[in-house]
N, C-alpha and C positions, 0 to 999 in steps of 0.2 A: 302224544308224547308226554313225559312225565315232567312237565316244567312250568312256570309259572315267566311271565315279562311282562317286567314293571316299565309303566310309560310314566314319567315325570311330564306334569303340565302346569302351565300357568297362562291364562287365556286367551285359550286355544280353540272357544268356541267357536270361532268362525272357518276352523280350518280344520277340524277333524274327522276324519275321513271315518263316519261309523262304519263304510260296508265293509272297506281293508279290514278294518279292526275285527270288524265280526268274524270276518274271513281267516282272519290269524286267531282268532279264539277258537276256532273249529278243528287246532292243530293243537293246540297245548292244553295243561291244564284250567288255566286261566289268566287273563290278560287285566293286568292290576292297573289299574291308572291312579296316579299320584296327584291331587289336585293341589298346588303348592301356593295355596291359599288363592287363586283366582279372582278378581270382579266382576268377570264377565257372562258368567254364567256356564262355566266348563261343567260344574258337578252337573247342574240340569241337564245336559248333551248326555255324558256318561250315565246319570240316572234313566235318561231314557235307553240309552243302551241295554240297561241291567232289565227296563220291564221288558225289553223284546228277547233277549238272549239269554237273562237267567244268569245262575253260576258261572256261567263262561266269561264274563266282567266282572271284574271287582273296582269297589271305589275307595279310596281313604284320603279323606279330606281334612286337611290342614288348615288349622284357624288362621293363619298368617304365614308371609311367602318368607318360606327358610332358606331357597337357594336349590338351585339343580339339586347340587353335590346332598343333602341334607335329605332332601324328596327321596332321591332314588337309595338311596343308605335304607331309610325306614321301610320303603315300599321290598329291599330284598328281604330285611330282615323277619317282616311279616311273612313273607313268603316262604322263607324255611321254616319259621315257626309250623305254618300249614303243612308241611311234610314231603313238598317236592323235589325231587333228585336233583335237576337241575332249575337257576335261577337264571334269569338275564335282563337286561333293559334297552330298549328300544325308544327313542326320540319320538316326541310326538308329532312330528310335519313328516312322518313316512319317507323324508328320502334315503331311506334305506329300506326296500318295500319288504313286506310282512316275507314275503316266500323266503326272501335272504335269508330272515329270521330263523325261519322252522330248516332251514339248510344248515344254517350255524347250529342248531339243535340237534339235527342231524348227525351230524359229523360228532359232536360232544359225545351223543350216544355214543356211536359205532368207537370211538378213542375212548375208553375207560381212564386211562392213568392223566389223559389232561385235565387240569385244575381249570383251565380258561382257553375259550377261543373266542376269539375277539375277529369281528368283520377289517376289512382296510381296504381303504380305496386307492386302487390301483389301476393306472390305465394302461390297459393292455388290448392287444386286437382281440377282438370277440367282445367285449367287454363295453358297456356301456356307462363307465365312470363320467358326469357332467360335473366340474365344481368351475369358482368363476376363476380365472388365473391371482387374481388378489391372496383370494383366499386356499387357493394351491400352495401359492410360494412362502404363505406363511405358515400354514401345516407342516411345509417340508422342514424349515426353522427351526418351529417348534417341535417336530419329532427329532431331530439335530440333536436340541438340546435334554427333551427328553431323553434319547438313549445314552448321554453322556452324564448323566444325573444317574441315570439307572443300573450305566452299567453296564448293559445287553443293548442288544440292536434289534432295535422297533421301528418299523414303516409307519403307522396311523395308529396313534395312540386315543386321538379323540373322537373316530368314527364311533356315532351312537347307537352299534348293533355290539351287545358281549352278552356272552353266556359262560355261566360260573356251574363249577361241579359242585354241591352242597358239600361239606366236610369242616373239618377243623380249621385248614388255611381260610377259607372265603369265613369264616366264623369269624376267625380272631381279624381277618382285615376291615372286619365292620363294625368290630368293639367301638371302636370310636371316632368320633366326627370327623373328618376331614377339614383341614388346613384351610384351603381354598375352592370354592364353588365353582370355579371353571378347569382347574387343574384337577381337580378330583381322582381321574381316570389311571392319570400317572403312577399319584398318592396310592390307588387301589392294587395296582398291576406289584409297581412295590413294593409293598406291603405282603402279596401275594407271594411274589418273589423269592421275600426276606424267611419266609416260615419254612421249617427244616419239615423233614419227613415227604417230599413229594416226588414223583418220578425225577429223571434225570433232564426232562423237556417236559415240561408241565404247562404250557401256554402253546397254545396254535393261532399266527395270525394265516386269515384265509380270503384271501385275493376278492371283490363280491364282482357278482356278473351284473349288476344293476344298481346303481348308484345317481342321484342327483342333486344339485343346489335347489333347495327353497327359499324362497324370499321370502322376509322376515326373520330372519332367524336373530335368536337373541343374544351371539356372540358377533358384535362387534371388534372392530380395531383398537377399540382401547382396551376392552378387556380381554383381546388377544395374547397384547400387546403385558397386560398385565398379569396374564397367565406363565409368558414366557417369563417374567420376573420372578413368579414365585416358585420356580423350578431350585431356584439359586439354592435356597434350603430344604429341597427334597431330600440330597442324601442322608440328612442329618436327621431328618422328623422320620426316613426308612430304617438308620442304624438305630434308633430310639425306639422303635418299633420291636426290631428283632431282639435287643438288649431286655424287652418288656416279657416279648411271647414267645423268642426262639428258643 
């Protein structure tokens, strides 16, 4: 498939799963990993990656940690420069596993006129959605408050599986930095949104059949907590957007 996903990392040596990753490189064009400045020794992992599999990995290493939101901005932007139709980004602890990925990819394919479809974790029979109840009730919250900032109605605004159509709108939503490093996703969808010219339904969220909590993960409760604060002036940095590029 003609698409490139960017993994933002920050050290992640010790938990990165090379054979997933090699195994979702064998579906795309290639699987960018963002090193977001790391001490751990993440580039050495992925540098081994790149002498076993080649072009199917790519690295771009950041002298110093700018932040999720910052990482995965650069690592698309790279990415279209390189000439892929579609774009996407995927979490580095895989609980969203690689196959979801190339399914999200999938489905972008086969939907031409969608700008974005974005994973969400939903628990439904068949479906093997594991998150911890903490961190359920405050997702539900925060997409609450998300879709009332946005506008529209979004189930899972922060699951770390999205795939973008390369074009104008994902161009101009990545002009520039984002606000905040954990609300990012929000800021992008948007932004996304906010740009005139796209189909009449331009975003698909699509239910995943596999989903689970990792431990360690680098959002905690406080910057959950300070994620949902910075919602407060989303629609205003989205109408400033559209005033800019629509």
């Amino acid at each position: 498939m003609s698409a490139r996903i960017v993994v933002p990392c920050f050290n992640e040596s010790s938990r990165l799963d090379v054979d997933a990753f090699a195994e979702l490189a064998r579906h795309v064009d290639q699987v960018v990993f963002v090193d977001d400045g790391s001490t751990d020794g993440t580039s050495a992992v992925i540098e081994g990656m790149i002498a076993e599999h080649g072009d199917a990995i790519g690295l771009i290493a950041l002298s110093s940690n700018v932040g999720k939101a910052e990482a995965v901005r650069v690592g698309l932007l790279d990415s279209i420069e390189r000439g892929s139709a579609l774009v996407g980004y995927l979490d580095a602890d895989l609980a969203t596993p690689g196959s979801e990925m190339v399914r999200l990819i999938g489905i972008a394919t086969e939907q031409p006129h969608r700008t974005a479809v974005l994973g969400s974790r939903v628990a439904l029979l068949g479906h093997t959605v594991r998150r911890r109840p903490a961190r359920h009730y405050l997702g539900r919250l925060y997409a609450t408050a998300a879709s009332l900032a946005l506008g529209v109605a979004v189930y899972d605004t922060q699951c770390g599986a999205k795939v973008f159509r390369v074009g104008v709108p994902l161009q101009l939503a990545l002009a520039e930095p984002f606000h905040d490093p954990w609300s990012f996703d929000v800021e992008l969808l948007g932004r996304l949104l906010a740009t005139p010219g796209q189909s009449a339904d331009p975003v698909l969220e699509v239910p995943l059949v596999n989903w689970s909590d990792v431990s360690g993960s680098a959002v905690g409760p406080v910057a959950g907590l300070r994620a949902l604060w910075d919602l407060a002036g989303l629609r205003r940095r989205v109408r400033r957007h559209r005033a800019r590029y629509g």
